[in-house]
Structure formats: structure tokens, C-alpha cells
C-alpha positions in Angstrom: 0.0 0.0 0.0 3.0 2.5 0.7 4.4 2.0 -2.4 1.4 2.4 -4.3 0.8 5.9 -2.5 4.3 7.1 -3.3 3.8 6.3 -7.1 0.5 8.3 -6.8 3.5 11.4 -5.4 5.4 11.0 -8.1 3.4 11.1 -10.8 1.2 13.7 -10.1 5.0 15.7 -9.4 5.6 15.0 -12.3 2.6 15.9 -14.2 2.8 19.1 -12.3 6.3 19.7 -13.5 5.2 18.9 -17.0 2.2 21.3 -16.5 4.7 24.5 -15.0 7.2 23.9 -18.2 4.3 24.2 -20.5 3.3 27.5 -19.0 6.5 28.6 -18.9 7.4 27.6 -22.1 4.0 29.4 -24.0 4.7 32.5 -22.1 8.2 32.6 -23.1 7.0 32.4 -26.9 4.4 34.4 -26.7 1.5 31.9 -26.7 -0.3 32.4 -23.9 -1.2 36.0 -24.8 -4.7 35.7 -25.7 -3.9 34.2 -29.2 -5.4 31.0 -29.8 -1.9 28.3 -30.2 -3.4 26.0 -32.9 -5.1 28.9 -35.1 -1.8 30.8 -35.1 -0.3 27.8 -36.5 -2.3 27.6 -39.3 -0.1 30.0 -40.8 3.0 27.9 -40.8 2.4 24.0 -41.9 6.2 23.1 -40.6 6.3 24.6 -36.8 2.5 22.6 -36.8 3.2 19.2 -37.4 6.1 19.8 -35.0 4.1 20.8 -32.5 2.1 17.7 -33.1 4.8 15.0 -33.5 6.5 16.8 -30.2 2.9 16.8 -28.4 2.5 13.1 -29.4 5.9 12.5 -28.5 5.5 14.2 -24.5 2.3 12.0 -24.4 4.8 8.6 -25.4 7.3 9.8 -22.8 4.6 10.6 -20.2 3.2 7.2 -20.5 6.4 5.1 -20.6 7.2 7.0 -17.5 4.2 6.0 -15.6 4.5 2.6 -16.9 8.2 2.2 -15.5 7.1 3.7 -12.2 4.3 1.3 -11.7 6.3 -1.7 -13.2 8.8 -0.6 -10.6 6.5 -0.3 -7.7 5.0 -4.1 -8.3 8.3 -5.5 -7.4 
């Protein structure tokens, strides 16, 4: 049960880690100024689908993350 609760701790540090960088990251490029991000990017079919493959790509990471901590926290 203890382990269980501290891989509960960890990933929600870690989704609010992910969640500060993103907000850092948009205000730092201007983003998050009442412009919406995925009309903007109409404009510019290359910085799009890189904002996709690297979205789909954070997702990928996110999960192999939690499946590591959870595959750790069963032994």
C-alpha cells in the first residue's frame, strides 16, 4: 500500500512539472497572450506538425514513464 501511495506522489510531481514547463514555455513564446496556439499555427504548416509529433511525442514519454514507475512499484 505504501508503495502504491508514493507512485501516486510522483506522478502527479511529475505531471505538475510537465504542466509548470508548459506554462513557462507558451509565455516565453508568446503563446499564452490571448492568441489561440493551434489557429496561429495555421499560418506555418512546418512549426505545426512539429508541434504535433512533439505533443505526441510528450504523451509517449509521459506514459512510458508511468509505466516504468508502476512496473517498478509491483516488485
Amino acid at each position: 500500500m505504501d508503495r502504491k501511495i508514493n507512485f501516486v506522489i510522483v506522478l502527479m510531481a511529475a505531471l505538475a512539472a510537465l504542466a509548470a514547463y508548459n506554462i513557462a514555455y507558451g509565455l516565453k513564446m508568446g503563446e499564452i497572450r490571448g492568441r489561440l496556439h493551434w489557429v496561429a499555427l495555421a499560418d506555418d504548416p512546418t512549426r505545426f506538425w512539429n508541434v504535433v509529433v512533439g505533443n505526441a511525442l510528450n504523451i509517449a514519454a509521459s506514459l512510458a514513464i508511468m509505466w516504468l514507475l508502476n512496473s517498478r512499484s509491483r516488485r
